[in-house]
TORZADO-60274 format. One record per atom (N, C-alpha, C): x, y, z; residue number from 1; residue in one letter; atom name. Coordinates in Angstrom, 3 decimals. Layout:
<sites>
[site [X, Y, Z], NUM, "A", "CA"]
...
</sites>
This chain:
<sites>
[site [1.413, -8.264, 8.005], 1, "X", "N"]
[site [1.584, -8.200, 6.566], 1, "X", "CA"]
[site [1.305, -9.572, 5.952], 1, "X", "C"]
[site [1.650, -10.664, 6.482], 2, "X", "N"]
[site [1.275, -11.791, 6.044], 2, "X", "CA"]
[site [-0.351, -12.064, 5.874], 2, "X", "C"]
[site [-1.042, -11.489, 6.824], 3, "X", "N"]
[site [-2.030, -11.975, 6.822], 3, "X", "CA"]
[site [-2.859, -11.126, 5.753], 3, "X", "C"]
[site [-2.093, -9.811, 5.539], 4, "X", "N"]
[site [-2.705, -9.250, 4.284], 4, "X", "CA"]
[site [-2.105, -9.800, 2.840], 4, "X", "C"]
[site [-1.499, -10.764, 3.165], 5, "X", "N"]
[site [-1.070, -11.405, 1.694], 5, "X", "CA"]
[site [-2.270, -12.904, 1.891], 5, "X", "C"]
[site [-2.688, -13.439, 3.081], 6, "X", "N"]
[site [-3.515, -14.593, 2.407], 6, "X", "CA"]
[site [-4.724, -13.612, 2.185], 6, "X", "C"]
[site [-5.219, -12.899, 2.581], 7, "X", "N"]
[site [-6.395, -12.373, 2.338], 7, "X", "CA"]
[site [-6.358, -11.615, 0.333], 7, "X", "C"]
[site [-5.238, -11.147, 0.414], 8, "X", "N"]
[site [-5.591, -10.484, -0.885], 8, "X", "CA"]
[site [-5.710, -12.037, -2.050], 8, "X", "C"]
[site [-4.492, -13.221, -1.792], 9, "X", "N"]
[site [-4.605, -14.105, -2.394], 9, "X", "CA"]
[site [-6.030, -14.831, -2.602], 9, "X", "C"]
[site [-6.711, -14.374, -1.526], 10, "X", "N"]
[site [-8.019, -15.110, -1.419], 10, "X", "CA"]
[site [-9.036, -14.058, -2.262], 10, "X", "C"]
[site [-8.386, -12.887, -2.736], 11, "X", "N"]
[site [-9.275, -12.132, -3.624], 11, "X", "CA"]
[site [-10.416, -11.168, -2.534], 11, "X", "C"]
[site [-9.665, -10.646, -1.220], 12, "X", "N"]
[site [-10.578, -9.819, -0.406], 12, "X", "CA"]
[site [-9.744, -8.725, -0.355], 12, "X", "C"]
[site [-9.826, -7.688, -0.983], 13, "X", "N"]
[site [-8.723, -6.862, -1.184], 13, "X", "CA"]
[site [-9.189, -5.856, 0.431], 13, "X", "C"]
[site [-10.267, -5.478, 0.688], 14, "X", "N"]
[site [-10.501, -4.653, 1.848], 14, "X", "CA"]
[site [-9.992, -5.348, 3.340], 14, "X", "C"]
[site [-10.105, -6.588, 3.312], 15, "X", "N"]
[site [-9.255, -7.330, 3.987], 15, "X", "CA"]
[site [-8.075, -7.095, 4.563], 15, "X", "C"]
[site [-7.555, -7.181, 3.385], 16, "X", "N"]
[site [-5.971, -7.065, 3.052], 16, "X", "CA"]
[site [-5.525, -5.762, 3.252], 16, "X", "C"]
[site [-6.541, -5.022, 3.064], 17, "X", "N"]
[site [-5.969, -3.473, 3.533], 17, "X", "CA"]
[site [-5.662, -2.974, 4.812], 17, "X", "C"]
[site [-7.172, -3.779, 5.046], 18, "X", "N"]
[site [-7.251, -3.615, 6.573], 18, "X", "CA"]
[site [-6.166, -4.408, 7.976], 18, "X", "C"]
[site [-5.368, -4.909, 7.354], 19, "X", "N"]
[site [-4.944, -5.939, 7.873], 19, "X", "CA"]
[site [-3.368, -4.852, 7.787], 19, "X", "C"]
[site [-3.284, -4.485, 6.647], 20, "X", "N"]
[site [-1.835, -3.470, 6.376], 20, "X", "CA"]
[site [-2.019, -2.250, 7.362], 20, "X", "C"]
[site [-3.250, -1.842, 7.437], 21, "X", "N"]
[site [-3.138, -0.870, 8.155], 21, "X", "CA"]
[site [-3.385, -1.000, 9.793], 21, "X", "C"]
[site [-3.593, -1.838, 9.943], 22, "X", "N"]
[site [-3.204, -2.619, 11.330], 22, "X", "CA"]
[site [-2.060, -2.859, 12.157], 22, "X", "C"]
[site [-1.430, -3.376, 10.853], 23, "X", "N"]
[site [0.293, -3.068, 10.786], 23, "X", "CA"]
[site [0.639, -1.668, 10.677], 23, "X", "C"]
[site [0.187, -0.596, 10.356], 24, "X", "N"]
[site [0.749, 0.538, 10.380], 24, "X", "CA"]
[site [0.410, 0.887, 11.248], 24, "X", "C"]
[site [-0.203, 0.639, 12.103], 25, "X", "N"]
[site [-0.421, 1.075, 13.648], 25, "X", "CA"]
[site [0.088, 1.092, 14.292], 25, "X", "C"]
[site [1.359, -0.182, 14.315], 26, "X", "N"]
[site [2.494, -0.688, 15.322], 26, "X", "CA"]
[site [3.458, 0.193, 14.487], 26, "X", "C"]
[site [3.299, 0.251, 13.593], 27, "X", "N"]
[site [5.110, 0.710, 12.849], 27, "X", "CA"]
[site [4.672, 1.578, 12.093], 27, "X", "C"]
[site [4.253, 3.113, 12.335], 28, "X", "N"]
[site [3.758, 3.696, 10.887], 28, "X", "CA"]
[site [5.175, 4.159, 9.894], 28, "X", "C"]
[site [6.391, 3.661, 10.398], 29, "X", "N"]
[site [7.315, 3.608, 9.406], 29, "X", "CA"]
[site [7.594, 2.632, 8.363], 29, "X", "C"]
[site [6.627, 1.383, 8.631], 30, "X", "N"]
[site [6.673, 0.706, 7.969], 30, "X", "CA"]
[site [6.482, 0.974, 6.182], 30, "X", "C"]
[site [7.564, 1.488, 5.130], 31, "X", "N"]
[site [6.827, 1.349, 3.968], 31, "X", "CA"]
[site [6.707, 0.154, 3.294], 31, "X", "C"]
[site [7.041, -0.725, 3.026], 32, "X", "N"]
[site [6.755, -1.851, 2.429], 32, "X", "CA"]
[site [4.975, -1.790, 2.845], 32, "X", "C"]
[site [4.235, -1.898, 3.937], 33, "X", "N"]
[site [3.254, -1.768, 4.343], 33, "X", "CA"]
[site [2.402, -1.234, 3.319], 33, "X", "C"]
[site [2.846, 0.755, 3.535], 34, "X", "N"]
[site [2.623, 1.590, 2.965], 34, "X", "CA"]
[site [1.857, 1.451, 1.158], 34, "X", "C"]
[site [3.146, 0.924, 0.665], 35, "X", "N"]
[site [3.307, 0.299, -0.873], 35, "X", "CA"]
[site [2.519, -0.809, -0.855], 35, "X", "C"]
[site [2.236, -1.928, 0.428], 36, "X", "N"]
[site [1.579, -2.675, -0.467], 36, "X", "CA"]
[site [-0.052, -2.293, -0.540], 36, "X", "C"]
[site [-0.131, -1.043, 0.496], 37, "X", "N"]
[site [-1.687, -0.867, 0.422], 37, "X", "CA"]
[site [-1.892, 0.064, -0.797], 37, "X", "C"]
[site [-1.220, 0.947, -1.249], 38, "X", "N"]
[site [-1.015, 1.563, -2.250], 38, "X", "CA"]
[site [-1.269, 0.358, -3.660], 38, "X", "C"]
[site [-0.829, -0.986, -3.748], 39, "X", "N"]
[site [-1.194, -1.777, -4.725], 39, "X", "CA"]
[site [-2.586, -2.285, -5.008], 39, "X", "C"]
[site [-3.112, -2.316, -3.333], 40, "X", "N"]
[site [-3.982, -2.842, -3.051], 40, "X", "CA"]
[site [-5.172, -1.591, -3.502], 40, "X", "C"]
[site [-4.988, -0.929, -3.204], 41, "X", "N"]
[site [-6.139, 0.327, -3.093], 41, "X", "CA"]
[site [-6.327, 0.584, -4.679], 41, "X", "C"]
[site [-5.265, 0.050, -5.585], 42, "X", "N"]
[site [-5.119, 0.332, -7.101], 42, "X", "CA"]
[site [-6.261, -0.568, -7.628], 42, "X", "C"]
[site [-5.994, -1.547, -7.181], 43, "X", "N"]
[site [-6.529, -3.244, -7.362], 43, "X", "CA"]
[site [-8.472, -2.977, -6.703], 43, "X", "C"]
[site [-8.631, -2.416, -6.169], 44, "X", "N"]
[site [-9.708, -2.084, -5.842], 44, "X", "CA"]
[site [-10.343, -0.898, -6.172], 44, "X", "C"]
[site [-10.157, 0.180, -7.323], 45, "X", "N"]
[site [-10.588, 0.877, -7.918], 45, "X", "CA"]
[site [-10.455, 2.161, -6.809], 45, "X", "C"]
[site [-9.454, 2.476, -6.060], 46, "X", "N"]
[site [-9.261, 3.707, -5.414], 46, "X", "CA"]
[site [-8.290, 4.311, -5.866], 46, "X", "C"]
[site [-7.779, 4.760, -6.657], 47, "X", "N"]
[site [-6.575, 5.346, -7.504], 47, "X", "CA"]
[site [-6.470, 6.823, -6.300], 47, "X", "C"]
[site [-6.704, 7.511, -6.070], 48, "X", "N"]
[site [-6.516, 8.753, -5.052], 48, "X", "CA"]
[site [-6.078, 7.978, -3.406], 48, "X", "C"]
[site [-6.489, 6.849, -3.071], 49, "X", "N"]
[site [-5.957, 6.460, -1.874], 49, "X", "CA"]
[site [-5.012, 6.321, -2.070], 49, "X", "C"]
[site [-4.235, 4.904, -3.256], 50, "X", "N"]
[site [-3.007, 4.380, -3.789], 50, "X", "CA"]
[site [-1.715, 5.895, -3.689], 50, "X", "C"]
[site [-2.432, 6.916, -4.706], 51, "X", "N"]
[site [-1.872, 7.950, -4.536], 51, "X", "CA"]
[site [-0.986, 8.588, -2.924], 51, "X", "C"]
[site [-2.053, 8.769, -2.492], 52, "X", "N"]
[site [-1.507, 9.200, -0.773], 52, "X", "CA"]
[site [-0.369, 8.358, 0.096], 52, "X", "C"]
[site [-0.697, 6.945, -0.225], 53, "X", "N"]
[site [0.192, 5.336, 0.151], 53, "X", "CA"]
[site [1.300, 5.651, -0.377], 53, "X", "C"]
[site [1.112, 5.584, -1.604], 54, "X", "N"]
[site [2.476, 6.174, -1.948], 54, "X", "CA"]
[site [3.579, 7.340, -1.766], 54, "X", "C"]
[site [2.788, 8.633, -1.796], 55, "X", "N"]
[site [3.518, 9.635, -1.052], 55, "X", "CA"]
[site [4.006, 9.463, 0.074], 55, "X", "C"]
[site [3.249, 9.165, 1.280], 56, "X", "N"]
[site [3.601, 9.283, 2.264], 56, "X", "CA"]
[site [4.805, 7.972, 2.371], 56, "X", "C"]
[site [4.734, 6.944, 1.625], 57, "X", "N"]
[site [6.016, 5.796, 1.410], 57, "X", "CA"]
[site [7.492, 6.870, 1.059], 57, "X", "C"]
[site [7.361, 7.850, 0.456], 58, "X", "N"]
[site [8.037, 8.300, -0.285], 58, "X", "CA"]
[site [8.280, 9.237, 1.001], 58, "X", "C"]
[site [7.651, 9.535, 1.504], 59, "X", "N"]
[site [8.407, 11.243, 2.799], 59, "X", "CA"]
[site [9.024, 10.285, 3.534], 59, "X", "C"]
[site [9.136, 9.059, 3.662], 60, "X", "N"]
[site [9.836, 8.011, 4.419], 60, "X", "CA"]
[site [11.141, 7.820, 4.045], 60, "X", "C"]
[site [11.592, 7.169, 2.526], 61, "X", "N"]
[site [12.336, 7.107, 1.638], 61, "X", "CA"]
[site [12.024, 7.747, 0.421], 61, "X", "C"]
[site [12.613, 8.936, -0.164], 62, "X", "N"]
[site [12.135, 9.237, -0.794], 62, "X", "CA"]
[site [12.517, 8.557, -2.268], 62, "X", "C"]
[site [13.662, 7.689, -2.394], 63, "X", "N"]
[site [14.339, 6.697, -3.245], 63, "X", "CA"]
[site [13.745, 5.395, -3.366], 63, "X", "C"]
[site [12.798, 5.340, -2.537], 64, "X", "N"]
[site [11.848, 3.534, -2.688], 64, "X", "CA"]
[site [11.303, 3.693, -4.140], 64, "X", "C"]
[site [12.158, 2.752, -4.680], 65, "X", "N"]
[site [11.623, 2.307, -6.161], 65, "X", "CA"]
[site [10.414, 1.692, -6.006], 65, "X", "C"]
[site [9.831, 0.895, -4.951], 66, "X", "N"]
[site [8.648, 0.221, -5.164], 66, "X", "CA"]
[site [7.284, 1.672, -5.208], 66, "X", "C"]
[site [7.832, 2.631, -4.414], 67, "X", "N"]
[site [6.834, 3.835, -4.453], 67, "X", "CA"]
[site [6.787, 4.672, -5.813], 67, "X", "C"]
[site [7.841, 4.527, -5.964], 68, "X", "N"]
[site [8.111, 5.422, -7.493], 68, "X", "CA"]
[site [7.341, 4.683, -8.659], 68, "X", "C"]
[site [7.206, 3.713, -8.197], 69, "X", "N"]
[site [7.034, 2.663, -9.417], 69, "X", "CA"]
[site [5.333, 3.079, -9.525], 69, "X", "C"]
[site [4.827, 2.726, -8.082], 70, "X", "N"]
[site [3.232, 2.773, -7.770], 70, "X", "CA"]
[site [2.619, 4.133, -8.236], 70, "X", "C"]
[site [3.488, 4.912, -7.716], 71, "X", "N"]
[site [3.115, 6.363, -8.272], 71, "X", "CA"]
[site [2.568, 6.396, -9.061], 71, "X", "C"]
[site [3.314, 6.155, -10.217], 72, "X", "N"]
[site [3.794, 6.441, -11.626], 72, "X", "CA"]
[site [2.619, 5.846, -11.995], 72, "X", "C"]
[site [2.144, 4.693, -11.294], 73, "X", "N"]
[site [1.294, 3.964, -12.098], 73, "X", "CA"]
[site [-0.073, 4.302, -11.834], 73, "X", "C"]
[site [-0.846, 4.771, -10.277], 74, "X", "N"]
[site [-1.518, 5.417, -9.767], 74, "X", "CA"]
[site [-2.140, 6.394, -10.778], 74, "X", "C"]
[site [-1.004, 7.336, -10.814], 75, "X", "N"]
[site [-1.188, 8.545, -11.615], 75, "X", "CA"]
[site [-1.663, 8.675, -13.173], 75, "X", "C"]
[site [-1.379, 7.557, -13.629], 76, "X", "N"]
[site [-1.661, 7.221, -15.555], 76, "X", "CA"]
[site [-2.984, 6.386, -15.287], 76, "X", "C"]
</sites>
C-alpha cells in the first residue's frame, strides 16, 4: 500500500493500482486496499471499476464509511 501511495503521489495512477492490487493478493480482505483503488480508478476516469472496489469493500464491512462515501461519489 505504501508503494501505491508514492506512485499515485508521483501522478501514475495505473501504478498505484497495480501495486493495491498486489496487495490484494496477499490479503483480499484487505478494504482500506479495496477503497483506495476505488479512489484511484475514480481519479483515472473508470467510474464502473471504482463502483465494484467499492462494493465488494462493503460485502466486507458493510458500515465502512470510507466505502459509503466512494460509492456515493462513484455513482453521481
Amino acid at each position: 500500500v505504501g508503494l501505491s501511495n508514492i506512485w499515485d503521489s508521483r501522478g501514475d495512477g495505473e501504478l498505484a493500482m497495480a501495486e493495491l492490487k498486489s496487495a490484494l493478493n496477499i490479503n483480499p480482505q484487505y478494504a482500506p486496499a479495496r477503497n483506495q483503488l476505488g479512489r484511484l480508478a475514480l481519479m483515472v476516469d473508470k467510474p464502473d471499476q471504482a463502483v465494484n472496489y467499492y462494493q465488494e469493500s462493503l460485502k466486507i464491512n458493510p458500515q465502512d464509511p470510507d466505502a459509503l462515501n466512494g460509492l456515493s461519489q462513484a455513482l453521481t
